[in-house]
C-alpha positions as CSV (number, residue, x, y, z in Angstrom):
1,X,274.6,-117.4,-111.6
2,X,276.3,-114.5,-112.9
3,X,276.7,-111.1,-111.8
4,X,274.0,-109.7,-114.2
5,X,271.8,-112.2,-111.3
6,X,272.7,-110.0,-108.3
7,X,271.3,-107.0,-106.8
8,X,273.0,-104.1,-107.4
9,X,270.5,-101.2,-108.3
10,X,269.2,-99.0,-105.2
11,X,265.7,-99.0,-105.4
12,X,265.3,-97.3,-101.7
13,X,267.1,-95.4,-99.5
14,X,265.8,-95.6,-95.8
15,X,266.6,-92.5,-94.0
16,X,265.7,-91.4,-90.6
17,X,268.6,-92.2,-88.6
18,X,271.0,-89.4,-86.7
19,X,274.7,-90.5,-87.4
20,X,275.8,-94.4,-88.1
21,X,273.7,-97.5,-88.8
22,X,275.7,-100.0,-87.0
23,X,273.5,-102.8,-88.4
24,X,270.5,-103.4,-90.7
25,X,268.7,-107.2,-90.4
26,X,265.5,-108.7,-92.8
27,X,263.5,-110.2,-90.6
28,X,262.8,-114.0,-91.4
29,X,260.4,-113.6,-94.5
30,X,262.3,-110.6,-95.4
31,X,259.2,-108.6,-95.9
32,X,260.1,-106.3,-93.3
33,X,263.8,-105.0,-91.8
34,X,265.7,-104.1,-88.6
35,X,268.2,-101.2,-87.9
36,X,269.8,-99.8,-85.0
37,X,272.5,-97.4,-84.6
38,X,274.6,-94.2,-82.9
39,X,271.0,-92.8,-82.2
40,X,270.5,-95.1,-79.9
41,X,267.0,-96.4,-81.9
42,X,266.4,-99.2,-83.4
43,X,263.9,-99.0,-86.2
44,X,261.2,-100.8,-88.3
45,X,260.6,-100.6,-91.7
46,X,259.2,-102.3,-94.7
47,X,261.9,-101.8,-97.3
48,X,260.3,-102.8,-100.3
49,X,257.6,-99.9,-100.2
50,X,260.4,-97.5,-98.3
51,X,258.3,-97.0,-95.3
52,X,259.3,-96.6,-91.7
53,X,257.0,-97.9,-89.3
54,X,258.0,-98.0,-85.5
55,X,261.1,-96.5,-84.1
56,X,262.1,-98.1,-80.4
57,X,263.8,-96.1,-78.4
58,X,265.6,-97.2,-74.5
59,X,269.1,-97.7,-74.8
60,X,271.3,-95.2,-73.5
61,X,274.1,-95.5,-75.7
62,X,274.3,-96.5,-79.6
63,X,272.9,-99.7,-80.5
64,X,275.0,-102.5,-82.0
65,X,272.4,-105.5,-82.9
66,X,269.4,-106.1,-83.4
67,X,267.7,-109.6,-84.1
68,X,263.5,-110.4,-84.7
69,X,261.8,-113.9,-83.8
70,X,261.1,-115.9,-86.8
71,X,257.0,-115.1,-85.8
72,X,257.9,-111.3,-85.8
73,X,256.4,-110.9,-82.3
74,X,259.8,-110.2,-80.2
75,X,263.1,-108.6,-80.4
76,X,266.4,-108.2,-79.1
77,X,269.2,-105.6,-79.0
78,X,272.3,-104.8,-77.3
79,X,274.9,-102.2,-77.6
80,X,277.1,-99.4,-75.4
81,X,274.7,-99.8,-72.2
82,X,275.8,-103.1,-71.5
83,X,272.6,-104.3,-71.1
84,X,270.5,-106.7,-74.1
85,X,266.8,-105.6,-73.9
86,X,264.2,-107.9,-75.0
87,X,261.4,-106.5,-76.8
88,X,257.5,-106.7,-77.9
89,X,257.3,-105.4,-81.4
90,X,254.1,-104.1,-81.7
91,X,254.0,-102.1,-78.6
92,X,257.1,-101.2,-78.7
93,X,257.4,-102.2,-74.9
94,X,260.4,-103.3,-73.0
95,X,259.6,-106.7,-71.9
96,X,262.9,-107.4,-69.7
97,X,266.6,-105.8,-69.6
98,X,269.4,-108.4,-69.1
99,X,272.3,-107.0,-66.8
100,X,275.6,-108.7,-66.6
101,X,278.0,-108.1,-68.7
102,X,280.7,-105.7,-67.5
103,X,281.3,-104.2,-70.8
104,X,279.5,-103.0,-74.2
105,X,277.3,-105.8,-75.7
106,X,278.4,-106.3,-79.7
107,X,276.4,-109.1,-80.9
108,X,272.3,-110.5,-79.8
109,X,270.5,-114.0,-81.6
110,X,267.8,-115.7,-80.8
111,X,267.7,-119.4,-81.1
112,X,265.5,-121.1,-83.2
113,X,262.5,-121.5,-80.6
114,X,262.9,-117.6,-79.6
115,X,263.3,-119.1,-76.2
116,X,267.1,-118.2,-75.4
117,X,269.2,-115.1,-76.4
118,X,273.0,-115.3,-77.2
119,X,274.7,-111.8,-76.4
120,X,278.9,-111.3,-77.0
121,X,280.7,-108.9,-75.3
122,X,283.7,-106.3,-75.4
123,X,283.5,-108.6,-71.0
124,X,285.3,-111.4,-73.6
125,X,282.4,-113.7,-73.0
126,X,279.5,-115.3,-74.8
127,X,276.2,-115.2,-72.4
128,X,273.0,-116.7,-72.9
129,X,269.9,-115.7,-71.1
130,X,266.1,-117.1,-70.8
131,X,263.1,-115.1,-71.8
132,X,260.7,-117.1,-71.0
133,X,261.9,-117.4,-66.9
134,X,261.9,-114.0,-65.1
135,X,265.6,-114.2,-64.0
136,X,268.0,-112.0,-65.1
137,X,270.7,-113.5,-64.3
138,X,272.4,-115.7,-67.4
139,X,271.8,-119.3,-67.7
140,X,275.1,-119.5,-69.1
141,X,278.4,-117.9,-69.4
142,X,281.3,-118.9,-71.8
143,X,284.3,-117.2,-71.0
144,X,287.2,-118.9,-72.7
145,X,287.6,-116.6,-74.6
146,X,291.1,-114.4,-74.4
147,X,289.5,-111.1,-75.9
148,X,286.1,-109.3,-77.1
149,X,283.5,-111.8,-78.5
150,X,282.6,-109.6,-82.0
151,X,280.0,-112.1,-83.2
152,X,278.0,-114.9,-82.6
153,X,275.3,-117.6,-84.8
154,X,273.2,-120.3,-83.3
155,X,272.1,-124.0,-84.6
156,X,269.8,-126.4,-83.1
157,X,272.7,-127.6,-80.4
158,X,275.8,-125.4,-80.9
159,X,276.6,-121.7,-79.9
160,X,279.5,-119.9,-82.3
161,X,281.5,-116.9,-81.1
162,X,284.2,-115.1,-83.1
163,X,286.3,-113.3,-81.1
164,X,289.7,-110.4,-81.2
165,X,291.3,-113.0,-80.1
166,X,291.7,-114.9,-83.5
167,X,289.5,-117.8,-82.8
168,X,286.1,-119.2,-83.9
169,X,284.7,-121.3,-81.0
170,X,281.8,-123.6,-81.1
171,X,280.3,-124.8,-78.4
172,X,277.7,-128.0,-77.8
173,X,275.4,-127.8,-75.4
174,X,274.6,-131.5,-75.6
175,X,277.8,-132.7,-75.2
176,X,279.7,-129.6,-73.6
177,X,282.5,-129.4,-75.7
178,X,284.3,-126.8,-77.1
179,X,286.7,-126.9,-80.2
180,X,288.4,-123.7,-81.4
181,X,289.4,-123.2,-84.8
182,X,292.3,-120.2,-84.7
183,X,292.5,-117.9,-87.9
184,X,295.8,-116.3,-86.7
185,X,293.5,-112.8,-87.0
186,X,291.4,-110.6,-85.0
187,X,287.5,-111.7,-86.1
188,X,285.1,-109.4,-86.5
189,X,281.9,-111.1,-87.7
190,X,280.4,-114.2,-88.2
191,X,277.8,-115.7,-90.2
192,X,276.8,-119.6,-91.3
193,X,276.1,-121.0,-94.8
194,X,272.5,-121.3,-94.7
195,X,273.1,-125.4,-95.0
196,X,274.9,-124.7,-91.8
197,X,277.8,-126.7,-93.1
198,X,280.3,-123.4,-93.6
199,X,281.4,-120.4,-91.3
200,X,282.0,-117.4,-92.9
201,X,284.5,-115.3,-90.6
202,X,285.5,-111.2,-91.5
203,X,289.1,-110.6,-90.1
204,X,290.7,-107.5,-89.6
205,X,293.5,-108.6,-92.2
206,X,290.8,-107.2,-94.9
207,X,290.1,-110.8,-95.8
208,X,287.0,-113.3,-95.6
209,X,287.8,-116.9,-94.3
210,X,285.3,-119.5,-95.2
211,X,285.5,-123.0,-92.7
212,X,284.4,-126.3,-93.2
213,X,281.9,-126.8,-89.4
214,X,282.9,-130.3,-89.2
215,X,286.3,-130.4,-89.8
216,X,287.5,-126.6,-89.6
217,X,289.3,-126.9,-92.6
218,X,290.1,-123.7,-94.4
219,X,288.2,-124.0,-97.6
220,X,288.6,-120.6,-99.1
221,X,289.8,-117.0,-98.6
222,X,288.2,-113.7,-100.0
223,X,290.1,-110.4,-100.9
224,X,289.7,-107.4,-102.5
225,X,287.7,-105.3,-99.8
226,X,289.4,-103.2,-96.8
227,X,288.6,-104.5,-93.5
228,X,290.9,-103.0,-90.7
229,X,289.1,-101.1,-88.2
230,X,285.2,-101.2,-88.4
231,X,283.4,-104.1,-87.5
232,X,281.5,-105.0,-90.3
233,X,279.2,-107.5,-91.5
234,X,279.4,-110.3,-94.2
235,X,277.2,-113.3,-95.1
236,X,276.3,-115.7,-98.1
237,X,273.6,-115.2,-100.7
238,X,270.5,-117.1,-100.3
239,X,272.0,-119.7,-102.3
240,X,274.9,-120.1,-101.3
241,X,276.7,-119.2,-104.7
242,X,278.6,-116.1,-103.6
243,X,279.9,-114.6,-100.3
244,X,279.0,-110.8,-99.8
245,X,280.4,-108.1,-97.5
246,X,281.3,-104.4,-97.0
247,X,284.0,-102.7,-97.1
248,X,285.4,-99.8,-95.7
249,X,285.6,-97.6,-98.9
250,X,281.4,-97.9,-99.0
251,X,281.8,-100.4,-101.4
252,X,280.1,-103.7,-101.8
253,X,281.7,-107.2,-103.1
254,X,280.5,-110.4,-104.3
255,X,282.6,-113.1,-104.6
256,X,282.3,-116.3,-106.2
257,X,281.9,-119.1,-103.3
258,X,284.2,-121.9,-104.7
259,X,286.5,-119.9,-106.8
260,X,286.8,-116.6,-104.9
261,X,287.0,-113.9,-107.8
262,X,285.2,-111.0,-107.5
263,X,282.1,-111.1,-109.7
264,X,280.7,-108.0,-109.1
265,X,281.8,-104.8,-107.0
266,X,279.9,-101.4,-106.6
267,X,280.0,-98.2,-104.2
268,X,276.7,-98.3,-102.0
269,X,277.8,-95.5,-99.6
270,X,280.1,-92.6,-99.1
271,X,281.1,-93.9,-96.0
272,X,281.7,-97.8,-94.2
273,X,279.8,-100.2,-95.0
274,X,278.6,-101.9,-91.5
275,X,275.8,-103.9,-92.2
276,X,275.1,-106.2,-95.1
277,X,271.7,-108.5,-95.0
278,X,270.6,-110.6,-97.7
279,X,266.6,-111.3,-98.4
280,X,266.1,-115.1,-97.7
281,X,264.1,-116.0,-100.5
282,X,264.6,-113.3,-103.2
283,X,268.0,-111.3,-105.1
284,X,267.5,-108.5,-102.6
285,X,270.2,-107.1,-100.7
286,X,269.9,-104.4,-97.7
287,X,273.1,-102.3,-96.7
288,X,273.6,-99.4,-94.2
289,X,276.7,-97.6,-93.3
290,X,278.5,-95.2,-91.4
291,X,276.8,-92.5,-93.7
292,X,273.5,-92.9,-91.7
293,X,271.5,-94.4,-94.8
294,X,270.2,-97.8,-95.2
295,X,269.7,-98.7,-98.8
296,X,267.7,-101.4,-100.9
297,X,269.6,-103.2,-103.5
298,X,267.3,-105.7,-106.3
299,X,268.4,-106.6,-109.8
């Protein structure tokens, strides 16, 4: 695949939101696409026809993440409030509010069976809450954690936090066992291969880090993009073949997976580039930024 196979023309520019997209997610087909942001909204759109179609507003401060169930029926933010809501799409209704962490949520998943939410916190811990039971209270807490959780991805038996504090910890909830793997630099996001056998982890040394799951070996390290201050997003194409991310210059880099060269760099936005989300099937790329816009990248 060469870089002639990646997306890099705009085709659409999503517009609607008042100051910073903090983060812009396909759902699971990747027919449709969530973003949330300063404005405190998180919004729905269909990005391959440009069209925005449900805006969801009851946070009361900006949102930081936003994640759909693979069925489309539910969603879940979090953000300055401290609170993770739990949504239904199509009314737009706030099904429940999870209080308890002390300080502003950065990161929401579902797992697989939309059953349990992950949230991280600026509160240095990883909390995981039940939708399905009408507690509010978290059915978990992991707090080992020695500074703000950025970041987290689920599997079918493991919860993955990357954390200020330099470390990527996974934890099983079979076994209840934690191993950290320390990267020596504050972690800002964190995203899995999509054979869940690699971690890609942003650091604030302006440098992507990929790990081996099983072993935690350092397989290989990504430059060329500036990475010190934001919290920004990076993630693997559909493939596997190349590692993508933002940068804080608005522009966008591909790198080669095994070999790490850059094979293909562009300027999206004027400003940071917070969110990158790549279409699970098809070359198609989403990005939004600091700039307010959310843009559709294709071949």
């Amino acid at each position: 695949m060469s870089a002639s196979d990646l997306p890099r023309k705009e085709v659409t520019v999503l517009k609607g939101h008042e100051g910073a997209v903090l983060a812009a997610r396909f759902n699971s087909d990747g027919n449709y696409c969530l973003s949330c942001g300063k404005d405190r909204t998180i919004r729905l759109w269909n990005p391959h026809r440009g069209i925005h179609i449900k805006t969801y507003k009851s946070h009361g401060r900006e949102v930081r993440d936003v994640h759909c169930t693979p069925d489309n029926s539910k969603l879940v933010s979090c953000g300055g409030d401290r609170q993770v809501f739990y949504w239904d799409v199509s009314t737009g209704r706030v099904i429940r509010k999870f209080r308890g962490h002390d300080s502003e949520v950065n990161a929401v998943k579902f797992n697989e069976y939309s059953s349990v939410v992950v949230s991280a916190g600026y509160d240095q811990s990883l909390r995981a809450w039940d939708c399905r039971s009408h507690s509010t209270e978290p059915i978990q807490i992991v707090d080992t954690f020695s500074d703000s959780v950025m970041s987290v991805c689920l599997t079918k038996t493991e919860i993955i936090g990357g954390s200020v504090d330099g470390t990527v910890r996974t934890f099983d909830i079979r076994l209840g066992r934690e191993i950290a793997d320390d990267l020596g630099q504050p972690v800002n996001c964190i995203s899995l291969s999509n054979d869940a056998n690699c971690i890609l982890a942003s650091c604030l040394d302006s440098t992507l880090r990929l790990l081996d799951r099983s072993t935690g070996e350092l397989l290989q390290e990504y430059r060329g993009h500036t990475c010190k201050s934001f919290k920004m997003d990076c993630c693997l194409t559909n493939t596997d073949a190349h590692v993508t991310g933002g940068s804080e210059d608005g522009f966008i880099y591909f790198w080669d997976l095994v070999d790490a060269t850059v094979i293909s760099s562009f300027r999206a936005h004027s400003s940071v580039v917070t969110s990158v989300s790549y279409h699970p099937k098809d070359n198609c790329m989403i990005t939004a930024s600091v700039d307010g816009t959310i843009r559709v990248w294709k071949i």
